[in-house]
C-alpha positions in Angstrom: 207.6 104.9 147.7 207.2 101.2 146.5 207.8 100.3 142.8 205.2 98.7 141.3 205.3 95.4 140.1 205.3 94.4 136.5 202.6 91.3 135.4 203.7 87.8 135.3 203.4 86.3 131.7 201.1 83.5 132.4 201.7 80.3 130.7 199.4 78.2 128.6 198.4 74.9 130.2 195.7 72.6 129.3 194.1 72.7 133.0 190.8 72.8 132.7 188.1 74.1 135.6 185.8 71.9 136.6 182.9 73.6 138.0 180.5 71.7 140.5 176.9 72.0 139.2 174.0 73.6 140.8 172.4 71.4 143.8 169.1 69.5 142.2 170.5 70.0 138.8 171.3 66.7 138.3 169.6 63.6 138.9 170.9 61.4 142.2 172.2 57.7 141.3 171.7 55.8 144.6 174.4 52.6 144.9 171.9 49.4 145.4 172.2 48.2 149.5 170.7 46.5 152.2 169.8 50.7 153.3 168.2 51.5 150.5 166.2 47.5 150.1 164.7 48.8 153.7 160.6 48.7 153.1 160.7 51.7 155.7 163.9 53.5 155.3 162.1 56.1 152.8 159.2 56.4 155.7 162.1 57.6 158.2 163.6 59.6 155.9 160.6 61.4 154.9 159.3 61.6 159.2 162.8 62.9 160.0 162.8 65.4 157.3 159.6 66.9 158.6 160.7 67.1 162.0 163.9 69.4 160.7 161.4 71.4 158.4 159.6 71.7 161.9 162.2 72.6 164.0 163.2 75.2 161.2 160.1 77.1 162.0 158.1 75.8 158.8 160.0 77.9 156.6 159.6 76.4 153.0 162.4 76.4 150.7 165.1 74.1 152.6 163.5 70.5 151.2 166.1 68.9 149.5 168.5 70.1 152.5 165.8 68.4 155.0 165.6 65.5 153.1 169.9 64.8 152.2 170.3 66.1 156.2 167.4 63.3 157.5 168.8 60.7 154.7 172.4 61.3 156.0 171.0 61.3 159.8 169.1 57.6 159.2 171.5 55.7 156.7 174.3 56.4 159.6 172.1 55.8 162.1 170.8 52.1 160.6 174.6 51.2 159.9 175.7 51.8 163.4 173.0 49.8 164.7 174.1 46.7 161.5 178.0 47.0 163.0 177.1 46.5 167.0 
């Protein structure tokens, strides 16, 4: 039969763990760009994240991933179309 191990002695370190908080429970800081100076961007965004709430069936309770998922989709979206 195996012998069972003794515990390690842990030693103290100052490492802290940093915990990621809650999604929505802090307030987004958008970077000023041309993207976000667009007079229609938010339109897009806000058309594109009712199509996915759509295509989801019109199951409530997924809005801030419809709209970061449709912001994502349209800010890539407008810079590939900047670059060609």
């Amino acid at each position: 039969m195996a012998k069972a191990k003794t515990p390690r002695t842990l030693k103290a370190t100052n490492n802290q763990v940093i915990t990621m908080p809650e999604a929505g429970s802090i307030p987004m800081v958008r970077k000023a760009s041309p993207l976000n100076n667009s007079s229609d961007l938010e339109a897009k965004i806000r058309e594109r994240a009712y199509q996915l709430y759509e295509e989801r069936g019109g199951t409530p309770g997924h809005e801030n991933e419809d709209w970061l998922r449709a912001e994502r989709e349209i800010v890539v979206r407008q810079s590939h179309h900047q670059t060609a």
